[in-house]
Structures are given as structure tokens and as C-alpha cells.
N, C-alpha and C positions, 0 to 999 in steps of 0.2 A: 503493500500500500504506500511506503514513503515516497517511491518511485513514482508513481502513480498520482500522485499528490502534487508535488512539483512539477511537472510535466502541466499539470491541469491548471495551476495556477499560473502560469504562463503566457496561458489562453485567456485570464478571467481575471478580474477584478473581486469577486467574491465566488467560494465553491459553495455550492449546495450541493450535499449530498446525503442521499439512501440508500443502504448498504441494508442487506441482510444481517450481518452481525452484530451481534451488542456490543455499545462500546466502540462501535468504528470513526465515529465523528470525535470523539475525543481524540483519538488514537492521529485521525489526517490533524485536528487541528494541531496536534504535540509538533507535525511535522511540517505543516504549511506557514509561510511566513503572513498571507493573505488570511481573511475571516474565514470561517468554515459552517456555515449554519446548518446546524442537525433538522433533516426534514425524515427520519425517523430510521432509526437502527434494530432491523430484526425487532425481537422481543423486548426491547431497551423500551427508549423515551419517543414520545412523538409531538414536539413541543410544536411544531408549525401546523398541525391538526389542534393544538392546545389552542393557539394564538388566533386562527379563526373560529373558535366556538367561542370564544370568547368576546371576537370580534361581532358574530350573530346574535350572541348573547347582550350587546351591548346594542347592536343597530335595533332588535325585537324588542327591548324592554329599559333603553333609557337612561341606565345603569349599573352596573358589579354590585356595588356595596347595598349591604342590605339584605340583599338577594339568599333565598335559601334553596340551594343549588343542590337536585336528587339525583345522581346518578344509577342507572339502573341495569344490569345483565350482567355480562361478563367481567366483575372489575378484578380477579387474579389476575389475568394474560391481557386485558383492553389496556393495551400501552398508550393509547388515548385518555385513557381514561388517569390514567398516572399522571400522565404529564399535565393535564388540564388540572389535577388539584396539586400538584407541587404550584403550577401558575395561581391559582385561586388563595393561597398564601401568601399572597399579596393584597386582599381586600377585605374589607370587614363585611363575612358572608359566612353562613350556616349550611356545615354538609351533613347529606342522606345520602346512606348509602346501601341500596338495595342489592340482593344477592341471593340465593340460594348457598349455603354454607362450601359446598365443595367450590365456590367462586369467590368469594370474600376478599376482600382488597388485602391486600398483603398487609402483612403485622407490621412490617420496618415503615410501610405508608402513614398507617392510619395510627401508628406511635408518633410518627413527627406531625403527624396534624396535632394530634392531643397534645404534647410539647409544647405545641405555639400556642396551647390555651381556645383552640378553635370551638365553637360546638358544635358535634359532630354527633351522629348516631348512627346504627347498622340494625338493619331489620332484614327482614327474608320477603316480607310481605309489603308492596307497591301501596298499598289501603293507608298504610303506617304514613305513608308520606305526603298523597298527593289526594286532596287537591291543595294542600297546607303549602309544597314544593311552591317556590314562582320557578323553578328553570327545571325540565329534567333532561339529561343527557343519556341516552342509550347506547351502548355499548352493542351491535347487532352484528357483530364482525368489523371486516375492515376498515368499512367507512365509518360506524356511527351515525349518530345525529341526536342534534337538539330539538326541543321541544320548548 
């Protein structure tokens, strides 16, 4: 990849890059003297899928802050869904986080939300949240969407 990095930077003013492996965007920017923006690594992070929910979220309803933000399916593996609440640690906003147990947002996530003093809850059951939710975000595979 380092190879491959500088060659590309060459060409570019800024690399965006999606790689299948976790960790690749960190790995080109170690090596690129140019910005490297992660537009999602494998199973890792997928912050520019983050930065327009957020964006929709914001053009749909006005605001972030306030907002009590459900996310709802897949949230183990929806690398969307990661990324959009490390992004949401940024606003004064209240998460729900729906799941069936063998899908549940990873421990090391939903420990640094509660860290930062967040109010956060996890249910199994969508009733628990909505219609109390203003945003929910579904998790349906690869693309997602908001609600």
C-alpha cells in the first residue's frame, strides 16, 4: 500500500479512499504526505456515510442538538452505524439503540458513549423508542438510511 499511496498522491490533491481492510486509511495516511479521507475501511469506520446522515439529519429536521437519535438493526457489524455515533459525540443528543441481542452495539462503543456522560439506552424492542425517537437511523445493510 505505501507504494501505492504515493504514486496516487501525485495525481491528487487529496486521496479518498475504500479499501476493504480495517485500518487501511490510517495505514495510507501514516504514509501519504497529502490528506487521506476514510470513505470506509472493510468492517472498520465509515465516517463519510457518518457525515451525510448527519448532513440529512440536519437539512430534515433543523438541527443535531436536542435530537434523540434511534438507531435501529444491525448495530454489531453496521460500520455506519459506528461511525455516525462516535460523530454524534459531538452534540448535545440522546441515543437509542435498538437490536436484537446477538447484534448489540459493541461494549468498547456504547462504554465511550456512557464515559462522555451521554444518555443512552438499548432495548431489543423499536415500541421502547419510537415514536418518542425524532431521528431513527436503520442499519439494513450496506447503504442504511435515515428516517
Amino acid at each position: 500500500m505505501p507504494d501505492t499511496i504515493r504514486t496516487l498522491e501525485q495525481y491528487a490533491d487529496v486521496i479518498v479512499l475504500r479499501h476493504p481492510e480495517k485500518g487501511s486509511a490510517a495505514i495510507a495516511a501514516h504514509y501519504a504526505e497529502k490528506p487521506v479521507i476514510n470513505a470506509g475501511d472493510g468492517p472498520g469506520e465509515h465516517p463519510t456515510q457518518a457525515l451525510l446522515d448527519l448532513f440529512t439529519i440536519l437539512e430534515e429536521l433543523g438541527t443535531i442538538d436536542g435530537l434523540t437519535v434511534a438507531m435501529v438493526g444491525d448495530l454489531r457489524y453496521g460500520r455506519t452505524v459506528h461511525s455516525l455515533t462516535e460523530l454524534l459525540l459531538n452534540y448535545d443528543v440522546k441515543l437509542r439503540f435498538v437490536s436484537p441481542e446477538i447484534l448489540r452495539i459493541p461494549l468498547n462503543l456504547m462504554n465511550k458513549v456512557r464515559d462522555a456522560g451521554y444518555n443512552v439506552r438499548e432495548t431489543y424492542d423499536v415500541h421502547d423508542v419510537i415514536p418518542r425517537g425524532g431521528c431513527a437511523l436503520r442499519d439494513s445493510g450496506p447503504e442504511g438510511a435515515v428516517h
